[in-house]
C-alpha positions in Angstrom: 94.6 99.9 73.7 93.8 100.2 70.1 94.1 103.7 69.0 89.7 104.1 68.4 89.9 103.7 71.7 91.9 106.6 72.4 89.3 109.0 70.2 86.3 106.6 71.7 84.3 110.2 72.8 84.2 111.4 68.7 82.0 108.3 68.0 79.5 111.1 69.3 78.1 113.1 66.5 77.6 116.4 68.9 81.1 115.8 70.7 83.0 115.8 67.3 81.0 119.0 66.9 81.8 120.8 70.2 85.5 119.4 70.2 85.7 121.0 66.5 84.4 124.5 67.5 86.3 124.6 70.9 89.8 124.0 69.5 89.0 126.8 67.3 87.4 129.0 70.2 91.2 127.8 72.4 93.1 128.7 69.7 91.7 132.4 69.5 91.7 132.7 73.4 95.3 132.2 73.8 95.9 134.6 70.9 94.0 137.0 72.6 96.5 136.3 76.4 99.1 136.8 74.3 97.9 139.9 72.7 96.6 141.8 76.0 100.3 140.6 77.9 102.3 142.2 74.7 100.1 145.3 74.4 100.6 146.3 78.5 104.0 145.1 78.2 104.6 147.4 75.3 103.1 150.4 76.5 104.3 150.3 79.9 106.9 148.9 80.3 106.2 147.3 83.4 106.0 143.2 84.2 103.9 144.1 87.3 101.5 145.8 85.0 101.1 142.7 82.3 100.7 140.7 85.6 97.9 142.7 87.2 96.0 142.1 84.0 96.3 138.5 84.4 95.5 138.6 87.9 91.9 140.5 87.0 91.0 137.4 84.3 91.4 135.1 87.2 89.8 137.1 90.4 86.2 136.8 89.4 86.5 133.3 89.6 87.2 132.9 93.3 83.9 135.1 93.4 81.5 134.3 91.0 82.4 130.4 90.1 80.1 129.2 92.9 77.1 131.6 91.4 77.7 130.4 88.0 77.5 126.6 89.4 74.1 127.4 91.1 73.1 129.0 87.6 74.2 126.4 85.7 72.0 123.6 87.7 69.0 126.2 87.7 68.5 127.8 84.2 69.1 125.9 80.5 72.2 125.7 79.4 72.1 126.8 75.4 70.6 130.4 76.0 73.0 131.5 79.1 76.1 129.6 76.2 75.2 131.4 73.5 74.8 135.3 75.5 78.2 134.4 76.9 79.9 133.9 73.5 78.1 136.8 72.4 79.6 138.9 75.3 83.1 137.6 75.0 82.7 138.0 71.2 82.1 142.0 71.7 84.8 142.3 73.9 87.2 141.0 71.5 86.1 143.6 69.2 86.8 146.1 72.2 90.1 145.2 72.5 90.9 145.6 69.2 89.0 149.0 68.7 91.1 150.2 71.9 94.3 148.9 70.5 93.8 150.5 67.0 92.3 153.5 68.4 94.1 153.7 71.8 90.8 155.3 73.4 90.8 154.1 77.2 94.1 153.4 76.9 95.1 151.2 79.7 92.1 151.4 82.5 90.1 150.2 79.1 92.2 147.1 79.0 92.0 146.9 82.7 88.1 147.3 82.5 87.8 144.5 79.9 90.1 142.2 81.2 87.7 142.1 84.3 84.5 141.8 82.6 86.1 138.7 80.2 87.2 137.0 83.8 83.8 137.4 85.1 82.4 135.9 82.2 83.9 133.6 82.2 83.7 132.4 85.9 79.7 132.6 85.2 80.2 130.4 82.1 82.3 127.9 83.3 80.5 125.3 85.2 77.6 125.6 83.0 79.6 124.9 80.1 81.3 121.9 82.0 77.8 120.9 82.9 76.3 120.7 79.1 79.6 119.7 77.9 79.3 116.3 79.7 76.0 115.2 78.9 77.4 115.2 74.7 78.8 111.7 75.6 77.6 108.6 77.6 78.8 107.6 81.2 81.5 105.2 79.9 83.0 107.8 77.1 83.3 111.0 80.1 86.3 110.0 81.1 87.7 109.9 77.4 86.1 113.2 76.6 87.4 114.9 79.4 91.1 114.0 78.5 90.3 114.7 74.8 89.4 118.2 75.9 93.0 118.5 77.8 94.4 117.6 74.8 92.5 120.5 72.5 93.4 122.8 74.9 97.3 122.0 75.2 97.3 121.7 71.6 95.5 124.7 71.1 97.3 126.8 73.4 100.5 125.8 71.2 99.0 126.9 68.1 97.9 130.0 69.4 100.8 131.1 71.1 103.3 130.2 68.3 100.7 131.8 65.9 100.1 135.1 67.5 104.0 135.7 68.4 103.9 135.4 64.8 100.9 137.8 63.9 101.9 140.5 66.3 105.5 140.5 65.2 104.2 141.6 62.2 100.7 143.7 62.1 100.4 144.1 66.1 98.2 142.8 68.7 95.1 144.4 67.4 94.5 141.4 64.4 95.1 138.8 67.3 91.8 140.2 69.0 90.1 140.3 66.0 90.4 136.9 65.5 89.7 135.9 69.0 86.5 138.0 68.5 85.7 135.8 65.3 86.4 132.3 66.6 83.6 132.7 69.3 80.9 132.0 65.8 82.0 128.8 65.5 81.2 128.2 69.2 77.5 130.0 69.1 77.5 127.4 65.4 77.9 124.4 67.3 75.5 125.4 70.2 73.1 125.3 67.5 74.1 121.9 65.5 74.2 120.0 68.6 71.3 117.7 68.9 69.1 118.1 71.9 67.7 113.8 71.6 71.2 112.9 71.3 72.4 114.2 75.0 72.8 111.7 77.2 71.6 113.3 81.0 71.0 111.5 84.3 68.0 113.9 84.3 65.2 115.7 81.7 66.9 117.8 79.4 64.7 120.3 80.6 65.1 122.3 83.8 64.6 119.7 86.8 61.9 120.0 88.8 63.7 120.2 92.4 62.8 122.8 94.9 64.4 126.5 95.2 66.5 125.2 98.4 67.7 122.8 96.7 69.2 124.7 93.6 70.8 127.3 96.1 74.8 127.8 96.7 74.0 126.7 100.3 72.5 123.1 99.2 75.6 122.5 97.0 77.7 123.0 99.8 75.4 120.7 101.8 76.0 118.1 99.3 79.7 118.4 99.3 79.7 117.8 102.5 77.9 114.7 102.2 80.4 113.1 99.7 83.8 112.6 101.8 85.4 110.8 98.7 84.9 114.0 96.6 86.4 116.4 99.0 89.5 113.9 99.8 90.0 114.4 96.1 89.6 118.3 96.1 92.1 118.4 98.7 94.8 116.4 96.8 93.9 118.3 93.6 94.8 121.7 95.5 97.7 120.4 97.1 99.1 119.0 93.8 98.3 122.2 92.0 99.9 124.1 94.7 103.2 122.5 95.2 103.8 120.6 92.0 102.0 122.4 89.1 103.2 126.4 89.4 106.1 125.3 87.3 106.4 128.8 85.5 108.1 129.9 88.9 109.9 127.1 89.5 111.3 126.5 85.9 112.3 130.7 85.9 114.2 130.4 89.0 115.6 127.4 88.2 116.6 128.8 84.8 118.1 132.3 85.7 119.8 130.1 89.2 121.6 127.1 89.6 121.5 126.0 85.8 122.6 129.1 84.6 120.2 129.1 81.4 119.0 132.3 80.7 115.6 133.0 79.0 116.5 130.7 75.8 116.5 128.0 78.4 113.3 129.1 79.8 111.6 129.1 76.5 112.7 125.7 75.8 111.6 124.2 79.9 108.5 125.8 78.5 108.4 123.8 75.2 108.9 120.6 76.4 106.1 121.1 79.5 103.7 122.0 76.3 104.5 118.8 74.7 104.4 117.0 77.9 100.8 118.4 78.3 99.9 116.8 75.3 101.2 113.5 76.3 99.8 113.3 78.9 96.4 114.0 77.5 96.9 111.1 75.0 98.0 108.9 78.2 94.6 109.7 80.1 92.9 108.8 77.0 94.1 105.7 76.2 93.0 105.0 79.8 89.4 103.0 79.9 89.1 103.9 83.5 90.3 107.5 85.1 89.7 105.9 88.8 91.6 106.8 91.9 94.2 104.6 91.8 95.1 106.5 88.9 95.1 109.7 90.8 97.4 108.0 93.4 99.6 106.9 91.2 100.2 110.1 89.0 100.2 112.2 92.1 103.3 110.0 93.3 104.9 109.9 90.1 104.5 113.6 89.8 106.2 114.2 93.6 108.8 111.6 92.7 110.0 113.3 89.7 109.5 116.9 91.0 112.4 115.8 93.6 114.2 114.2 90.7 114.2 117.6 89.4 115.3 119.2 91.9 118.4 117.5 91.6 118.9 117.5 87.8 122.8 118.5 87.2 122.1 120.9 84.0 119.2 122.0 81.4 118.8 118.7 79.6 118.3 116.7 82.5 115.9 118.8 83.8 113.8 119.3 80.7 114.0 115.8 80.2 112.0 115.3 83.9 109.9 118.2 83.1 108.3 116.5 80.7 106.8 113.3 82.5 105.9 115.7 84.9 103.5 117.6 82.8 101.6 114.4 81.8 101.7 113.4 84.8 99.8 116.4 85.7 96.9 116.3 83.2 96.5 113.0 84.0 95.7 114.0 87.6 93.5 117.3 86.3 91.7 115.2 84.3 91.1 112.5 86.9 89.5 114.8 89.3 87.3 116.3 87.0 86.2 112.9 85.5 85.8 111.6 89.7 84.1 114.6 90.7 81.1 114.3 87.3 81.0 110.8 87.5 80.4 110.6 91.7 78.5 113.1 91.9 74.6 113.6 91.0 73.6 115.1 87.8 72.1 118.3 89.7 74.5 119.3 91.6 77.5 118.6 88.8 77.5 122.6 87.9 78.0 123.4 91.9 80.4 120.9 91.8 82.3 122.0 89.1 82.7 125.5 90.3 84.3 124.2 93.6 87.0 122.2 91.6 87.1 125.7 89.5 87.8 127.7 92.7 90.3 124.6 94.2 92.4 125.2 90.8 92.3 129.1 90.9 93.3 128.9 94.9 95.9 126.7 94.2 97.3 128.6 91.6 97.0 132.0 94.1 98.3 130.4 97.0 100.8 128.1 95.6 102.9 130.4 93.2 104.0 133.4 95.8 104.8 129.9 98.3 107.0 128.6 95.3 108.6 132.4 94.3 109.3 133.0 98.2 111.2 129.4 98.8 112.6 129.8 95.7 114.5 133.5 96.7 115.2 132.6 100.0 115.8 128.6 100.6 116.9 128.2 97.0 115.5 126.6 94.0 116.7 123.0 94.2 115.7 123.4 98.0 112.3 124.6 97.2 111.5 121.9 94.5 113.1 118.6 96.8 110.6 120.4 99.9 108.0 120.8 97.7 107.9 117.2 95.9 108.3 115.7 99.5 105.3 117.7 100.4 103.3 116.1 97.6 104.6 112.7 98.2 103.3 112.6 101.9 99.9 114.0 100.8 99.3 111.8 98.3 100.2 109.0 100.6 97.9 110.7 103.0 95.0 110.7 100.5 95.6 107.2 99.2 94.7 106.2 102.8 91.8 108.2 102.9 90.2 107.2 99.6 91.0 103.3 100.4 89.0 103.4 104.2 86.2 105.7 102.0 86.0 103.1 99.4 86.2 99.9 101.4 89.7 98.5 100.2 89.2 99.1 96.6 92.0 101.5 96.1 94.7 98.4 96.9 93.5 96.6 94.2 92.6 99.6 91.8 96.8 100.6 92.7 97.6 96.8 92.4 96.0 97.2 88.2 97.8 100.5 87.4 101.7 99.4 88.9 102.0 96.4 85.6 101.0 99.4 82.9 103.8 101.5 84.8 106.3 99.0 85.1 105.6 97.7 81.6 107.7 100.6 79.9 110.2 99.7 82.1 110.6 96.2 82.2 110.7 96.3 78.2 113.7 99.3 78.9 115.6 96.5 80.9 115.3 93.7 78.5 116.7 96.6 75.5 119.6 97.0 78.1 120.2 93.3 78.8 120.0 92.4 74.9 122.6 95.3 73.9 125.4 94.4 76.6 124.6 91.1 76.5 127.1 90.0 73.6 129.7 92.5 75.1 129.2 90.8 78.7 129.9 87.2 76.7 133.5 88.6 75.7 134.2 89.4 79.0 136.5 86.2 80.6 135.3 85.3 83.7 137.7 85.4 86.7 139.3 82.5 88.5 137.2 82.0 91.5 139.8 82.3 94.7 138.1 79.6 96.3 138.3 75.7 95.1 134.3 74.7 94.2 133.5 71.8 96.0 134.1 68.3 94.1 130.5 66.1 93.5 130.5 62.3 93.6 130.2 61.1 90.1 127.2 60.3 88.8 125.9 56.8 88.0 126.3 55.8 84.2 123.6 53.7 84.2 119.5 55.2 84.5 117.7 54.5 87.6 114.9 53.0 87.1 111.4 54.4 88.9 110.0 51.6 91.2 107.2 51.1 89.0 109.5 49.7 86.4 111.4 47.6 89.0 108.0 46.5 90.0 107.1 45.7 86.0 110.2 44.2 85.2 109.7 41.4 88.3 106.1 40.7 87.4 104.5 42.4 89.9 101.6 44.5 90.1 102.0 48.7 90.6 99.5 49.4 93.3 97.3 52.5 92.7 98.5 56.0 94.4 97.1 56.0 97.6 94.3 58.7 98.5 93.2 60.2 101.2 89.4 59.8 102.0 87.1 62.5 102.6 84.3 63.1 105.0 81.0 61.5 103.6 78.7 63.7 102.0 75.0 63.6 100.1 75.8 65.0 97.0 72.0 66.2 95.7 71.0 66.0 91.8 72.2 69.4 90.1 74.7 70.2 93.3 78.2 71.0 93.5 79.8 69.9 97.1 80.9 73.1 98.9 84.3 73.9 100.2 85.9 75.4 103.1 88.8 76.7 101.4 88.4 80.4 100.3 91.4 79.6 97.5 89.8 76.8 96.5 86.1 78.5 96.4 88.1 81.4 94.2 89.7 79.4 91.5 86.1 77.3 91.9 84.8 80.3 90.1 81.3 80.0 92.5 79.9 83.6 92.8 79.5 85.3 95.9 76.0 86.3 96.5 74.5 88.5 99.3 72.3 91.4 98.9 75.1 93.9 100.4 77.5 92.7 97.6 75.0 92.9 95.0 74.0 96.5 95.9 76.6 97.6 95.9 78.0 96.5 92.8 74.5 97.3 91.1 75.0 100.9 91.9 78.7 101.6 91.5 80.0 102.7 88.4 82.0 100.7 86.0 85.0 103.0 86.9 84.4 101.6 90.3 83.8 97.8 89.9 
């Protein structure tokens, strides 16, 4: 695919816009992480501490997500954006008045490190919500990945930046900064162009009933859509056992390969990169389907075994790293299947449950990981857990392919020649370099005598038609085998029996079941 393609979602004016403002917004945020873990860490001492913090930016959304989708299908989007950026902006500025001033102390940054979580959980879906109507239908899926790739790259910059800044000055500029990147956000809430949105629906708030805007009716609907849950539940499994690598890569670093933290920072590296090329693979990709899904989650469970056997550091970094695509491709699958399959009033509901499937996946699934890991082993716990993933992937694979009528073979059947691509052009590199050493190589005298042929005539033999020339005689035409009789009317083409033959016919197969259905599935799905 032609690299335009790869960027297809910045053909929109207001996505360039938001894209823009939210690397600057990701950039600051991760300063901001980085600033809260040193400043704990520093003035405590205490690992648990730094983590309790962490664990307080990520309760409220268990809670609140699911309110935040209802709000975000009920109220207007811009107002509720622009009061959250505002919020988050002033709590920035807390942060650093309490780290210049130390007032509060610690409950301060406790206390503030709860309100940004719940914030944020409110914010969420509606942000997904408006974020997705900046592009059309057929640029979502491009968008989406785009956005994984701002926020890996983002969350590079701002973590090699801010070890930087707070080595020097202190964690105190790094809120600052944070507290000033959320302008550019609040900017861009104001540049985008409200007749250049592309929504299933008004732009204003729909006119549906109170029931159906409630947390109960998006449950309902869930319910409704057996395709979208089968897809949540491979998403949390994936994210439970295959994507908590910071406990896995630790153990594995400090255990069997003997690494240390250098080795740590470097596993971490190289899953950063990986990230981000994995975010360019799912945008290069015109469709994010579910054969896609299947196929990452596989290749994910493959290699997590793979891991689990790597001999030392390099090895293991250097399957760390397909891993990590391989598991934005899969995050940004999901969210593309569950915006795309779903209706455009119930997409903030149904964001918040794939916000609540990632944050119980990550609660449930990193103490499972740490308490393998201490007492089965880390090599154990990674082979369990990639065999795990491989036989719930399987699982869902047949789910999706009874759901969808058979699709998914031949959605599966479409992605296997762009995986084995890479490697069939691998093999031919290997063939052409020990190729001219393999020609040196004498061959061995077989043991066994190869039977002896009958010579061959000298002379050509001559086809019976030139036998039959060279006398004189007439060649009779190739005999055929007559059909039954048939009227053929003016305009028609005689029918056939054979389905083989009707395919390579090219005759289209009409019905009004067939054309229904293809009328109203997506182009991802045709």
């Amino acid at each position: 695919m032609a690299t335009g393609a790869t960027f297809a979602a910045l053909r929109h004016r207001n996505y360039r816009i938001w894209a823009g403002a939210g690397f600057v917004s990701v950039i600051g945020t991760w300063m901001q992480v980085l600033g809260v873990n040193w400043y704990v860490l520093a003035r405590t001492g205490s690992a648990t501490s730094m983590g309790f913090a962490v664990l307080l930016q990520a309760l409220p959304t268990l809670l609140l997500s699911v309110w935040g989708g209802a709000l975000a299908d009920r109220l207007r989007a811009r107002p509720l954006l622009i009061a959250a950026q505002a919020a988050h902006a002033g709590l920035a500025a807390g942060l650093a008045l309490v780290a210049v001033t130390g007032a509060g102390g610690l409950p301060a940054i406790y206390a503030i490190s709860l309100a940004t979580g719940a914030i944020s959980a409110i914010e969420g879906p509606v942000m997904g919500r408006w974020a997705s109507t900046l592009v059309d239908r057929e640029t979502l899926g491009n968008a989406l990945a785009l956005g994984s790739l701002t926020n890996s790259a983002g969350r590079i910059l701002g973590m090699s930046a801010g070890a930087v800044v707070v080595a020097a000055v202190g964690p105190a500029l790094l809120f600052i900064i944070n507290s000033a990147s959320f302008v550019a956000v609040v900017a861009a809430l104001f540049l985008v162009r409200e007749g250049e949105r592309h929504v299933g629906q008004a732009v204003t708030e729909p006119t549906t009933t109170r029931a159906d805007r409630s947390i109960r009716a998006g449950f309902a609907y869930l319910r409704r859509q057996p395709v979208v849950l089968v897809a949540l539940a491979l998403s949390f499994v994936l994210g439970s056992l295959g994507r908590n690598y910071q406990v896995t890569m630790a153990a594995m670093s400090d255990g069997p390969l003997h690494a240390g933290a250098s080795g740590y920072g470097l596993l971490s590296t190289v899953f950063a990169v990986g990230t981000v090329l994995g975010a360019l693979v799912a945008a290069r990709r015109r469709d994010l389907g579910y054969g896609v899904l299947v196929g990452a989650g596989l290749l994910a469970s493959a290699l997590q075994i793979v891991a689990g056997l790597a001999p030392g550091t390099v090895s293991f970094a250097a399957v760390i790293l397909p891993i990590a695509a391989a598991a934005v491709v899969i995050d940004t699958t999901v969210g593309a299947r569950a915006q795309l399959d779903t209706d455009y009033l119930m997409r903030g509901r149904v964001l918040a449950a794939l916000a609540v499937t990632g944050s119980v996946s990550a609660a449930v699934g990193a103490p499972l990981l740490g308490w393998l890991s201490e007492h089965a082993g880390p090599r154990q716990t990674l082979v369990l857990a990639g065999a795990t993933a491989a036989v719930a992937t399987v699982a869902a694979a047949v789910a999706l392919d009874r759901l969808r009528g058979g699709r998914l073979r031949h959605r599966v059947a479409q992605v296997v020649p762009v995986v084995r691509r890479p490697v069939g052009r691998l093999a031919s590199t290997a063939v052409r370099a020990v190729g001219p050493a393999a020609a040196r190589v004498r061959r061995p005298v077989p043991a066994v005598v190869p039977s002896v042929r009958p010579p061959r005539s000298p002379l050509p033999v001559a086809r019976t038609g030139q036998v039959r020339r060279a006398a004189g005689r007439p060649v009779p035409p190739p005999a055929r085998t007559p059909g039954p009789p048939h009227v053929r009317l003016p305009g028609h083409r005689p029918a056939t029996t054979d389905p083989a033959a009707e395919a390579t016919a090219g005759t289209p197969l009409t019905g009004c079941a067939v054309g229904g259905e293809a009328a109203t599935r997506g182009p991802a799905e045709r």
